[in-house]
C-alpha positions in Angstrom: 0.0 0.0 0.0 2.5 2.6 0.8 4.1 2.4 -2.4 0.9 2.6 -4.1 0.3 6.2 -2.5 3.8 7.5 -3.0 3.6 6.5 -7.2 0.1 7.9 -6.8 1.7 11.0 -5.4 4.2 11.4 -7.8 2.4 10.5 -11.2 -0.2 13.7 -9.3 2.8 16.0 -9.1 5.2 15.0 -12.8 1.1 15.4 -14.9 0.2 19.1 -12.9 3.6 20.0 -13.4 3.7 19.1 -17.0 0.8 21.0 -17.2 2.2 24.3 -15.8 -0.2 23.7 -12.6 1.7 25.8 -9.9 3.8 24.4 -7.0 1.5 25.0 -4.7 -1.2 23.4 -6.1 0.8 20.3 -7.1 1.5 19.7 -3.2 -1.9 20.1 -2.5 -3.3 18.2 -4.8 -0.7 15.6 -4.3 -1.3 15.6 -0.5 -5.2 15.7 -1.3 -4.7 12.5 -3.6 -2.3 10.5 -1.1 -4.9 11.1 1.6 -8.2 9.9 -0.5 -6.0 7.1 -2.2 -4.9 5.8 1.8 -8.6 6.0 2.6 -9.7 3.8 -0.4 -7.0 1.3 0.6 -7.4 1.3 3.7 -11.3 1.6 4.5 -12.4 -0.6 1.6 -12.1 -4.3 0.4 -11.1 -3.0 -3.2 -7.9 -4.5 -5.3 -8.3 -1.3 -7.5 -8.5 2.2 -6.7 -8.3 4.7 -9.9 -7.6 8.4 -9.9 -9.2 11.1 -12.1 -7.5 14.4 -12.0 -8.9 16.8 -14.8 -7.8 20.4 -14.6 -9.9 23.7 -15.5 -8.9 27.5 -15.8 -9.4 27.8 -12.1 -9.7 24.4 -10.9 -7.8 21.3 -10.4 -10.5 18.1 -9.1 -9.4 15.1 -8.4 -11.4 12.1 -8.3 -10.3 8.6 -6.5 -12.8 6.0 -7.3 -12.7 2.9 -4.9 -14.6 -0.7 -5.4 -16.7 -0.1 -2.6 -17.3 -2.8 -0.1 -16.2 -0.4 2.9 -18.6 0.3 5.7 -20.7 3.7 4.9 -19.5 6.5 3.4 -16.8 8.6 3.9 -16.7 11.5 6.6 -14.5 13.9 8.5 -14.4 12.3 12.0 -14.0 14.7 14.9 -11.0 15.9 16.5 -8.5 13.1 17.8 -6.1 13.4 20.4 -2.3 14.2 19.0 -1.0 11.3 19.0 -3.9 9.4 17.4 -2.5 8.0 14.0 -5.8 8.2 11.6 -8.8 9.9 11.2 -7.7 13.5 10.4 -7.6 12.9 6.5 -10.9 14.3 5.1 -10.8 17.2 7.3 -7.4 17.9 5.7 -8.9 17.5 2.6 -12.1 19.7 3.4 -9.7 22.8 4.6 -7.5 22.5 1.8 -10.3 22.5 -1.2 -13.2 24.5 -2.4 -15.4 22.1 -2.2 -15.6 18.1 -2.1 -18.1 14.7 -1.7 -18.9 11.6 -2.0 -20.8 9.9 -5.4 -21.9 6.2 -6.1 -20.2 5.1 -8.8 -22.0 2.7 -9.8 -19.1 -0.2 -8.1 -18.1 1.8 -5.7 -17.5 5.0 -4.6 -16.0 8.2 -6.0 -14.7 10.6 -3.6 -13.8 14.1 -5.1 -12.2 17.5 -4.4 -12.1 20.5 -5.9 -8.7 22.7 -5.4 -7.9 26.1 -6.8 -5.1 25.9 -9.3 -2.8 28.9 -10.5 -3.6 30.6 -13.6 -2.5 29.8 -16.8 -5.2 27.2 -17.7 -4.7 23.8 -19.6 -7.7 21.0 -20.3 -6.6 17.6 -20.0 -8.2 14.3 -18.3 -5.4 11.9 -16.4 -6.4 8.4 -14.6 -3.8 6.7 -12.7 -4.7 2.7 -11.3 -3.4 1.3 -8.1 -3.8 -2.5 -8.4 -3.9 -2.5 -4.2 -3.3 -6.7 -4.5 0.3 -5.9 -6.3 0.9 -2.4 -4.5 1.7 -1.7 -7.8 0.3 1.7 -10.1 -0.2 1.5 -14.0 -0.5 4.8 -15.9 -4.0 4.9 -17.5 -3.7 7.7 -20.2 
């Protein structure tokens, strides 16, 4: 799993970039992804977990679509003590975006976010798939 978040990461930061996405929004939308992506892994019985990021003049959303199987859907829980080790994820996500939810995908569920992205706008559609069994990510363009 852990390597599974970090390629997810890093495919997030190398397609904004290449995109002229500032650096400020690639870390945020790479931290946004790596939290979603963990949550998908962690909270549901899915081998693969795919992610959608499509970038607008103002926007970048990102889009992590699970297999389901997980128990309810996904919501900030409330504060945790400091040295409680999960939990804090969607709230991180939901102060860090302009907006986000859950959908039913149909197999699953997709769990989005919108960020704000730097100017200079670029259209493009990008899906990334973690095969969670191999802890393994395949480029999907």
């Amino acid at each position: 799993m852990p390597s599974s978040v970090a390629r997810a990461r890093r495919l997030t930061r190398e397609r904004l970039s290449s995109l002229a996405v500032g650096d400020d929004a690639c870390d945020t939308a790479a931290l946004v992804v790596s939290e979603l992506v963990t949550n998908a892994i962690v909270h549901t019985a899915s081998r693969t977990v795919v992610c959608e990021i499509c970038t607008g003049a103002d926007t970048v959303r990102i889009a992590i679509r699970d297999e389901g199987c997980g128990a309810g859907v996904p919501r900030p829980t409330g504060l945790r003590g400091p040295d409680e080790e999960h939990g804090r994820g969607l709230l991180l996500v939901s102060a860090v975006s302009n907006a986000w939810g859950v959908q039913d995908s149909g197999s699953g569920l997709s769990v989005w976010a919108e960020l704000p992205r730097s100017p200079d706008p670029a259209a493009c559609g990008f899906e990334t798939t973690a095969d969670v069994g191999d802890h393994g990510m395949t480029d999907g363009l």
